[in-house]
KEKE-3310 file (N, C-alpha, C; in steps of 0.2 Angstrom, whole numbers, plus 5000, padded with zeros to 4 digits):
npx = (5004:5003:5014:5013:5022:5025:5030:5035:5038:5055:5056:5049:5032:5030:5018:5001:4987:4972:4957:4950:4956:4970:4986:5002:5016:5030:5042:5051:5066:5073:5070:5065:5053:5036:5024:5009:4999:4980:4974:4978:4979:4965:4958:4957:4970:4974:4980:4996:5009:5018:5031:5034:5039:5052:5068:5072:5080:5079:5070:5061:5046:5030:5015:5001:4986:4967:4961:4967:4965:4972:4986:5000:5012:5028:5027:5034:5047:5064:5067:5076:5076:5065:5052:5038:5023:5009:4992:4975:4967:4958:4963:4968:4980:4997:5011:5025:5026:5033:5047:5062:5061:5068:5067:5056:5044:5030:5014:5000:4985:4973:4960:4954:4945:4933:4925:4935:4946:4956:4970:4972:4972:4983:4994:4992:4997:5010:5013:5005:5015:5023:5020:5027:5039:5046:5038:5035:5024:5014:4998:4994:4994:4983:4972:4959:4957:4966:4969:4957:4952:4954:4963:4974:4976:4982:4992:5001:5002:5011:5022:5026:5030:5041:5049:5052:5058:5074:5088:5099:5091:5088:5100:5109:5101:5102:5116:5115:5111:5119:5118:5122:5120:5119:5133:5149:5148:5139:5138:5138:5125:5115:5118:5108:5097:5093:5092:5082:5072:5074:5069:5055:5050:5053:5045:5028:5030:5029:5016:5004:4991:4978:4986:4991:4992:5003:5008:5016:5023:5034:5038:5046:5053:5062:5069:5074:5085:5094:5101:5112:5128:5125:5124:5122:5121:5112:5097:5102:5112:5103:5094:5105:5111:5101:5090:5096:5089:5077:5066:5052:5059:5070:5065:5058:5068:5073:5063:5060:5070:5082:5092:5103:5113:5125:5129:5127:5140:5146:5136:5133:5146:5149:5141:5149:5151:5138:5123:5116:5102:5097:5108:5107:5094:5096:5105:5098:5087:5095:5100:5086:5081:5089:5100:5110:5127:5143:5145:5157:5167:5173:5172:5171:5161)
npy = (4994:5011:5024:5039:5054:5068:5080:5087:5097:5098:5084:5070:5060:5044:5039:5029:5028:5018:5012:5024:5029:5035:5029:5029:5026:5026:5037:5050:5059:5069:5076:5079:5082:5077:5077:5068:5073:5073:5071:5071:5075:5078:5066:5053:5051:5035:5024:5019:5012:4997:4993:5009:5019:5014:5012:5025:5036:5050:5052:5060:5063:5060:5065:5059:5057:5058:5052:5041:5024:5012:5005:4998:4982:4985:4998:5007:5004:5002:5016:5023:5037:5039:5047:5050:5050:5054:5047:5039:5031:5020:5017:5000:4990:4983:4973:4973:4987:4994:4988:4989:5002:5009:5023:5027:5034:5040:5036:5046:5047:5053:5059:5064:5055:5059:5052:5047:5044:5058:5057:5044:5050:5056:5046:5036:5039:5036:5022:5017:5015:5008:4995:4991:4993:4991:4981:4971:4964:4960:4957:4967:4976:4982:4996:5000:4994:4999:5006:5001:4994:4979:4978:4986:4979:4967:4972:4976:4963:4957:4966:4961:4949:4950:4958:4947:4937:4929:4937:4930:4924:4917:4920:4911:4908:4922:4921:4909:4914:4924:4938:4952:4964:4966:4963:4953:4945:4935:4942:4956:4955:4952:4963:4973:4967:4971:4982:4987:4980:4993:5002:5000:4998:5012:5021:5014:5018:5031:5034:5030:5025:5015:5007:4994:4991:4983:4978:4991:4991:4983:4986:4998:4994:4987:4995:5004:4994:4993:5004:5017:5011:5001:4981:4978:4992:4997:5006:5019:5021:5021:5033:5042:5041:5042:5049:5061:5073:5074:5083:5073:5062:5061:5066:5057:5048:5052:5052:5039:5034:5034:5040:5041:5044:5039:5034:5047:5057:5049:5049:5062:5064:5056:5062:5075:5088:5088:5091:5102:5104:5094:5089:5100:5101:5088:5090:5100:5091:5081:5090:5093:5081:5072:5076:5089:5093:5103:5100:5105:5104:5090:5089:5096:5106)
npz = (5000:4995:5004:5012:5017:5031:5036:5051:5064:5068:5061:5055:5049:5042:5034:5030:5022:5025:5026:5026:5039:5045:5047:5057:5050:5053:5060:5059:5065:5075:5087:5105:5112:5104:5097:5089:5077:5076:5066:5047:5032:5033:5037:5052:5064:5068:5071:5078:5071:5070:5077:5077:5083:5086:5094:5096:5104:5108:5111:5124:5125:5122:5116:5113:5102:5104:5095:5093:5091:5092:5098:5090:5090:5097:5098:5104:5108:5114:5115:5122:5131:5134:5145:5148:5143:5134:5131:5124:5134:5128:5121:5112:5116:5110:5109:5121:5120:5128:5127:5135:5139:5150:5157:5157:5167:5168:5162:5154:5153:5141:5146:5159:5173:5180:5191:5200:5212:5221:5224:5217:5205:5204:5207:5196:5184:5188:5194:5183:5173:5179:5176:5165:5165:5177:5184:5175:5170:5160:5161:5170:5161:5156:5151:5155:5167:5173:5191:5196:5213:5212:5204:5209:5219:5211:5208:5220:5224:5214:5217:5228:5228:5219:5227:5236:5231:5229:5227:5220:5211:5194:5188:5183:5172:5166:5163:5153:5143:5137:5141:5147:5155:5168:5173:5177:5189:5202:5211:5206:5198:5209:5217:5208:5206:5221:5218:5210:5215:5227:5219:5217:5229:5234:5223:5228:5241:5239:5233:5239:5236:5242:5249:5259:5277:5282:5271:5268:5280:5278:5264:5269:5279:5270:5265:5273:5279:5271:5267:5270:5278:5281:5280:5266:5253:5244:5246:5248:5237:5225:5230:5229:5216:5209:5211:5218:5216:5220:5230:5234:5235:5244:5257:5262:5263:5274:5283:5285:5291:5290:5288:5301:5316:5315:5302:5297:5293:5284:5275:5270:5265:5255:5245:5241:5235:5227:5224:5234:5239:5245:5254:5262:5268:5275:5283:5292:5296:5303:5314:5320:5324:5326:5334:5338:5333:5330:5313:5308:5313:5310:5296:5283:5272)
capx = (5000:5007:5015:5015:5026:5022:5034:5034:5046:5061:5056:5040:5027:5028:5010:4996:4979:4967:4947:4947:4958:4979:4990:5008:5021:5038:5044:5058:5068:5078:5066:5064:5045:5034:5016:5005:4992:4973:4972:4982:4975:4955:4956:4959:4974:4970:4984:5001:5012:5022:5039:5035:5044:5056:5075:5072:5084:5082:5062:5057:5041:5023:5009:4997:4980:4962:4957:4972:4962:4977:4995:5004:5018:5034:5027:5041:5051:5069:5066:5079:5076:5057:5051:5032:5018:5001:4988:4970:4963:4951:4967:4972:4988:5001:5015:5031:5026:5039:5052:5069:5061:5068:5066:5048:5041:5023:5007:4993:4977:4972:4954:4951:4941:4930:4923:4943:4948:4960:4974:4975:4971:4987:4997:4989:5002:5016:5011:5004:5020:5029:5019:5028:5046:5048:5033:5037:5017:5009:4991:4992:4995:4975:4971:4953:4957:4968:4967:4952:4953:4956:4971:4977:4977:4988:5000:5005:5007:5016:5028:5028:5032:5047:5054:5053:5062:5081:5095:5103:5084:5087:5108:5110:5098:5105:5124:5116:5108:5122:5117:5128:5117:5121:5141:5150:5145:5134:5137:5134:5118:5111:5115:5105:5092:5093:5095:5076:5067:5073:5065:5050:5049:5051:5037:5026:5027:5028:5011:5002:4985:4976:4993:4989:4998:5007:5014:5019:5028:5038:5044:5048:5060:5066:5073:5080:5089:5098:5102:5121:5130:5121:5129:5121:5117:5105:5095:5106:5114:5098:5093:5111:5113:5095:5084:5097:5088:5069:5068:5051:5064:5074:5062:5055:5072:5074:5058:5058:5075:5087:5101:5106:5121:5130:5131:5129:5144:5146:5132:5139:5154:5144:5138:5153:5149:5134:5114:5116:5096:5097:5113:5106:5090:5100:5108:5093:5084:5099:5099:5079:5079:5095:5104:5115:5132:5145:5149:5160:5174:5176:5168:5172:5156)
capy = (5000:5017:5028:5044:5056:5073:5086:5090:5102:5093:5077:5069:5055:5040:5037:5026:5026:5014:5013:5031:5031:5036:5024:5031:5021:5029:5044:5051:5067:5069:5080:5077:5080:5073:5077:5066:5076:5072:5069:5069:5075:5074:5059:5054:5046:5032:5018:5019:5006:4991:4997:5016:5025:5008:5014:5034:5036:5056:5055:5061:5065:5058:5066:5054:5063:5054:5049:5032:5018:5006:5003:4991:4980:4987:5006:5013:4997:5004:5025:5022:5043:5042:5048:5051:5046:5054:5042:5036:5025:5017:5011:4993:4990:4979:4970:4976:4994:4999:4985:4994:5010:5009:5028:5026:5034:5042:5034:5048:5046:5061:5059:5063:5053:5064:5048:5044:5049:5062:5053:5039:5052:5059:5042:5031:5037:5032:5016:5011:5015:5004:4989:4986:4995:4988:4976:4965:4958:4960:4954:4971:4981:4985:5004:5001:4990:5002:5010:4996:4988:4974:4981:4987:4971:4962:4976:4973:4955:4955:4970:4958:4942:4952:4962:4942:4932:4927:4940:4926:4920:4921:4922:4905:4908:4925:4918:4905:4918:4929:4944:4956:4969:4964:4963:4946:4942:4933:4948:4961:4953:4953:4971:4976:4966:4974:4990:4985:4981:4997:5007:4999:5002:5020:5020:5012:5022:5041:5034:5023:5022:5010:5002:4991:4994:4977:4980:4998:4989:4978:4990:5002:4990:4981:5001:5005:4988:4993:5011:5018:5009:4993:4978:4981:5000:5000:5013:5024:5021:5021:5038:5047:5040:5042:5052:5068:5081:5076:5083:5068:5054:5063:5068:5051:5042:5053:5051:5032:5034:5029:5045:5039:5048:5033:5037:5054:5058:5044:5053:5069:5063:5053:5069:5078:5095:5086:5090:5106:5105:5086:5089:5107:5094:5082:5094:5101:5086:5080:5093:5094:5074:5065:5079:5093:5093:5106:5094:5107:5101:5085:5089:5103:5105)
capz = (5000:4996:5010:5012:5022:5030:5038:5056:5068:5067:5059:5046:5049:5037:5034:5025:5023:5028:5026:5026:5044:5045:5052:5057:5050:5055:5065:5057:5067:5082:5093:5111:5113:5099:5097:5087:5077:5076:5056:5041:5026:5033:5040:5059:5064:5071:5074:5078:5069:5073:5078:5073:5086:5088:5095:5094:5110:5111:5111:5130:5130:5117:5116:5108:5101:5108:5090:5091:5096:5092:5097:5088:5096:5098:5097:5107:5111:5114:5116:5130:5135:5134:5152:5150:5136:5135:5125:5127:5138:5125:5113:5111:5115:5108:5113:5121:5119:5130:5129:5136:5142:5158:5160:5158:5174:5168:5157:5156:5151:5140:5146:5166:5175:5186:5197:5203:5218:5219:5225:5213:5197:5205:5206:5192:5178:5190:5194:5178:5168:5183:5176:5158:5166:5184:5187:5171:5172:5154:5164:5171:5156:5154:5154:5159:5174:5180:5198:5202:5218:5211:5198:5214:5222:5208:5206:5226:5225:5209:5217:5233:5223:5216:5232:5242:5228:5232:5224:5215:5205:5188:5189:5179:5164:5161:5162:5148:5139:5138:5143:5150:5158:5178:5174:5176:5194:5204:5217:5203:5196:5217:5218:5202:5209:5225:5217:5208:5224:5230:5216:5218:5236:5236:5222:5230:5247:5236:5229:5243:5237:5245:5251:5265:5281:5284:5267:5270:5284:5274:5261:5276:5282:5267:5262:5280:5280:5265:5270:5273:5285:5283:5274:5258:5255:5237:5246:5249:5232:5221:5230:5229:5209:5203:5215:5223:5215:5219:5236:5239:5239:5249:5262:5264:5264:5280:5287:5287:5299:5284:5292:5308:5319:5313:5296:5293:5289:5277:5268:5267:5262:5247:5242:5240:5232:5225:5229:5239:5243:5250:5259:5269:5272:5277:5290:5295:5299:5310:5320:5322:5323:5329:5339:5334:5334:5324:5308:5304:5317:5308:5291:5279:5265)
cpx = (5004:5008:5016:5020:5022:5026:5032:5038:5049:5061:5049:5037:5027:5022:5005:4990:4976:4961:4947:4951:4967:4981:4999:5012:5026:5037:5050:5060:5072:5075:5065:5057:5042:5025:5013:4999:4986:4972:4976:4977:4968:4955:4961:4964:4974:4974:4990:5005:5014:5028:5040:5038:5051:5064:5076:5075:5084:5075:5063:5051:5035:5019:5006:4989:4975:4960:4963:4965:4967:4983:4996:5010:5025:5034:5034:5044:5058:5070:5069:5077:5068:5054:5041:5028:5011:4997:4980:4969:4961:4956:4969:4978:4990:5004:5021:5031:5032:5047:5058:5068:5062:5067:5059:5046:5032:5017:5002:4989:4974:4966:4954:4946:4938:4927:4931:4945:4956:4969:4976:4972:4981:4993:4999:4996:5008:5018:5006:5012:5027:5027:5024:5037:5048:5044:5035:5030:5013:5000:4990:4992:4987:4972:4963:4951:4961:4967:4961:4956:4957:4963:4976:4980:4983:4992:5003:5008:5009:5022:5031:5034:5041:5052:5054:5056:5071:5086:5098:5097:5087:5096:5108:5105:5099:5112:5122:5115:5114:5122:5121:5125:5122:5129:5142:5147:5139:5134:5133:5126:5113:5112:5110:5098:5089:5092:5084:5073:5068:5069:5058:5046:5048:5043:5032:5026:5025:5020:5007:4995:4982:4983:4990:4996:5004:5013:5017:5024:5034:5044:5047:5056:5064:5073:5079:5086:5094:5100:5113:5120:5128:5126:5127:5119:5113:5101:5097:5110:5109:5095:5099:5112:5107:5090:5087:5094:5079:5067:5059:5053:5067:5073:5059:5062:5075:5070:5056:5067:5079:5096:5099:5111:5126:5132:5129:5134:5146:5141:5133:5145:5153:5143:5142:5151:5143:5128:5116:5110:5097:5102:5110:5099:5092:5103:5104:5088:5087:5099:5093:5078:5083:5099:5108:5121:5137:5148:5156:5167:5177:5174:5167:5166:5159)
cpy = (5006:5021:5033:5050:5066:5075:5088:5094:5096:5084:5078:5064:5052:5038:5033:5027:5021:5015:5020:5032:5032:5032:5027:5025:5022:5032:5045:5059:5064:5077:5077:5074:5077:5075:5074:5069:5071:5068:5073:5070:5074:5071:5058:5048:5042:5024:5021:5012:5002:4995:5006:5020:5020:5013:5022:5035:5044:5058:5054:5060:5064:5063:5062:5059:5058:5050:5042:5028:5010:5007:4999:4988:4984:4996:5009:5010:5003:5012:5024:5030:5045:5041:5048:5051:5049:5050:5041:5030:5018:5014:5004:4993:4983:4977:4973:4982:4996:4994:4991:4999:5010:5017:5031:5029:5038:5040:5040:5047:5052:5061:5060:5060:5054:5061:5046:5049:5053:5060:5047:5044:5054:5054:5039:5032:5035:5026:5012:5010:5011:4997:4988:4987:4991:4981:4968:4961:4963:4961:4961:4978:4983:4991:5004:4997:4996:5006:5007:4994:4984:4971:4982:4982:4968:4966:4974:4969:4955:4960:4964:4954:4943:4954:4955:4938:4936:4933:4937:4924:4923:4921:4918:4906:4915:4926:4914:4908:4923:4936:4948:4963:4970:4962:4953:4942:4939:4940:4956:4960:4955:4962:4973:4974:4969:4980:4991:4987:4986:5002:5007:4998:5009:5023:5018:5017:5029:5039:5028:5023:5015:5003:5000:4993:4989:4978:4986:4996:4985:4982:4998:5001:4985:4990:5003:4999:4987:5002:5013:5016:5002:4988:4978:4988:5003:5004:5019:5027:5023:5030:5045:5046:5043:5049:5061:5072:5079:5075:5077:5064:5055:5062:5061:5044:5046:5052:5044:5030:5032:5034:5043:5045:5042:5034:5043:5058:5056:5049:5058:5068:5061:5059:5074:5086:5096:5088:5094:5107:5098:5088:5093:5101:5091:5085:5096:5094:5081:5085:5093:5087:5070:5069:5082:5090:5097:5100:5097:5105:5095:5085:5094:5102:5108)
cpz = (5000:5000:5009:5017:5024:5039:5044:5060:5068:5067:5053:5052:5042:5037:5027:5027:5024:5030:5031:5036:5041:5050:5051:5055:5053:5058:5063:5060:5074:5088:5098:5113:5107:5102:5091:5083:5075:5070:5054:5035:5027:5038:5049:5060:5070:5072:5072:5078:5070:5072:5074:5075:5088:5088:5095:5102:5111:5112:5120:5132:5122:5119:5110:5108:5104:5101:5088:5097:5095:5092:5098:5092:5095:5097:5097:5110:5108:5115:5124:5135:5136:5144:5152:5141:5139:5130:5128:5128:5135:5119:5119:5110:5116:5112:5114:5119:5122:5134:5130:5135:5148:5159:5160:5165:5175:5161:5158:5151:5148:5145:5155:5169:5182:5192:5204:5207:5217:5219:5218:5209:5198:5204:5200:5188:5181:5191:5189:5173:5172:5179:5171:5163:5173:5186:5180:5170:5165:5154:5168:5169:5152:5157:5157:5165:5178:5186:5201:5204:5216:5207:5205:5216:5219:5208:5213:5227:5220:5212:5223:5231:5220:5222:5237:5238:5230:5227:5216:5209:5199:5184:5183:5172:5159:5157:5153:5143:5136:5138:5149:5156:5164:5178:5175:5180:5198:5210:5212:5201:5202:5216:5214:5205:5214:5224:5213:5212:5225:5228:5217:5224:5238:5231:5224:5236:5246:5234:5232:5241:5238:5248:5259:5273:5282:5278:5267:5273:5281:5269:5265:5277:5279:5262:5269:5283:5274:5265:5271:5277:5284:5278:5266:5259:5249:5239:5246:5240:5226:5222:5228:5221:5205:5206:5216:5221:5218:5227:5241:5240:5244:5255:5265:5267:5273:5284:5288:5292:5296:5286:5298:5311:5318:5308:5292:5289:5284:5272:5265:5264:5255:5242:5239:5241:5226:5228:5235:5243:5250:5253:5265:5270:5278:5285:5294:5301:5304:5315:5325:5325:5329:5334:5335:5338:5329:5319:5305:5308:5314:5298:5288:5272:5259)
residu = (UNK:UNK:UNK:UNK:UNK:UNK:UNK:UNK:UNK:UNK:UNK:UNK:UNK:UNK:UNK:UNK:UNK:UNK:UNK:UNK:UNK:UNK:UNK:UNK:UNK:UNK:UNK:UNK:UNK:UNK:UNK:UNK:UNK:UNK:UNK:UNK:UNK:UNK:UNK:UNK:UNK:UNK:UNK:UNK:UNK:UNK:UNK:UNK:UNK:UNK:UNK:UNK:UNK:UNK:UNK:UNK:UNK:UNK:UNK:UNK:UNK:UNK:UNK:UNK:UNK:UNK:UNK:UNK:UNK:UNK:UNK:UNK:UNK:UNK:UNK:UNK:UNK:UNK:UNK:UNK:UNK:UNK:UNK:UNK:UNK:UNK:UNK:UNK:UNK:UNK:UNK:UNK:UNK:UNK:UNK:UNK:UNK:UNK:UNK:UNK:UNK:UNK:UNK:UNK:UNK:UNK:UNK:UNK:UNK:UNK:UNK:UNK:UNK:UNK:UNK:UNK:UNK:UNK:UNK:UNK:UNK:UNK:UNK:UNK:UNK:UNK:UNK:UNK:UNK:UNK:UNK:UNK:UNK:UNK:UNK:UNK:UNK:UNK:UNK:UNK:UNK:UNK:UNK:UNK:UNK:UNK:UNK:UNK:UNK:UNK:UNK:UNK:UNK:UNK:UNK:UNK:UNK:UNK:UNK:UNK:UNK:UNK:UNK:UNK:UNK:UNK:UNK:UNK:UNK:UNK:UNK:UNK:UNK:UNK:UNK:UNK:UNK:UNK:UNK:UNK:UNK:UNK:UNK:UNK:UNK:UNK:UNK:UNK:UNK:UNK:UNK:UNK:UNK:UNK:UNK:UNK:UNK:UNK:UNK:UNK:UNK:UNK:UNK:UNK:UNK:UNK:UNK:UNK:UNK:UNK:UNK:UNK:UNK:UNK:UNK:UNK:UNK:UNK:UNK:UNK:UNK:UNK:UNK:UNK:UNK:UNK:UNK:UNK:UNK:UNK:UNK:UNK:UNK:UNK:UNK:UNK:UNK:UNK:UNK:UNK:UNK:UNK:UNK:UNK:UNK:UNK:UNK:UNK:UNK:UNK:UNK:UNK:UNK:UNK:UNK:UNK:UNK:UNK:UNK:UNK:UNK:UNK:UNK:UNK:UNK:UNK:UNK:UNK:UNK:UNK:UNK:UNK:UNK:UNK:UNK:UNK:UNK:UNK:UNK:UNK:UNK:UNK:UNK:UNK:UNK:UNK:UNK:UNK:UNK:UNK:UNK:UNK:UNK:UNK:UNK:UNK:UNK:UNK:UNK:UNK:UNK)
# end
């Protein structure tokens, strides 16, 4: 069938017709954001293609229009810098939409839904864009279940499922596989893992809707048990590499008792000349918290 093309800020749309509907084949350009328009020549566009955004490593940020009611598989499989995706609700979605978006961290919904408490309107796109990226569960990649009860329900016990499995699970078949990601070791692979769970811990408590309390307790003290000073330290790691500038990770990781007077110093020192908000934090909240003491006698900022 004959394709056509058509001109966008810094890039085009490979395109075809289809019973009077436009189906995006390509996306060619090197822009960041990316908007989607509505129609094409008349006509409403209305599917996005199998592998049409596939590998585009500088796209951050989608807008998809309401008139898609289909995305094909591997949409935007590999957009390693893509952070956030708007789309509707009411499309069918493919497979592997967002293979190897680890920086995936927002699904919205163009459409607000006025029944949804205000709380989960506020969370949902964070915790749905966990399923394809952190949760790994296909079975809760359904936009019109998300934020029920019962959506809820699986998404817990599948993050459970994952923060209670062994370090080493899985070690042996990606050694066969030869996959290199987690480095050569069995030690490197457990940290990664650990380094997982911890993500999925702090999301989950920044965005507790309907989070039960037993499991609040759990991921509580599966992040405080990983903290500076401890023998593994992946929260501390995961928030100082990934997190120092967003001051509710920060605020939380001190509010669950994760800086001690044991390892404050350690922290600061971590820090360098790094994250001047989270450090003055960091100082403040010991003083008000743990007990002051001049840091300046042993500790120069």
């Amino acid at each position: 069938m004959e394709k056509s093309e058509i001109k966008i800020k810094g890039g085009a749309f490979v395109y075809r017709k289809v019973k009077e509907e436009i189906v995006i084949e390509k996306y060619k350009g090197v822009e960041t954001v990316i908007f989607v328009p509505s129609q094409i020549e008349g006509l409403p566009v209305a599917v996005i293609g199998k592998k049409a955004f596939l590998s585009h490593k500088k796209i951050k940020k989608l807008i998809l229009p309401d008139s898609i009611r289909e995305i094909e598989d591997w949409a935007f499989a590999r957009c390693s810098s893509l952070e956030s995706i708007a789309m509707p609700k009411s499309a069918h979605l493919g497979r592997g939409l967002f293979l190897e978006c680890s920086r995936l961290k927002e699904i919205h919904f163009l459409k607000r839904d006025e029944g949804m408490e205000e709380q989960l309107q506020e969370s949902l796109p964070f915790l749905f864009a966990a399923v394809p990226v952190m949760l790994d569960a296909e079975y809760l990649f359904v936009p019109k279940e998300a934020g029920t009860e019962q959506w809820m329900q699986k998404w817990d016990a599948r993050m459970l499922t994952l923060l209670r499995k062994s370090d080493q699970e899985g070690y042996t078949k990606v050694i066969l596989c030869g996959e290199e990601d987690y480095g050569n070791s069995p030690e490197d692979y457990a940290r990664e893992k650990r380094k997982a769970k911890v993500r999925l811990a702090f999301l989950r408590l920044l965005h507790p809707y309907r989070l039960s309390g037993d499991i609040e307790k759990e991921l509580k003290e599966y992040l405080v048990s990983h903290t500076k000073g401890c023998d593994k330290e992946e929260t501390w790691e995961v928030l100082l590499l990934e997190h120092g500038e967003e001051a509710d990770y920060f605020q939380l990781f001190a509010g669950l008792g994760c800086v001690t007077e044991e390892n404050f110093q350690d922290i600061l020192g971590d820090m360098k000349e790094d994250h001047t908000e989270m450090k003055a934090f960091f100082i403040r909240y010991k003083e008000e918290n743990i007990g002051y003491r001049d840091i300046f006698e042993d500790f120069i900022l």
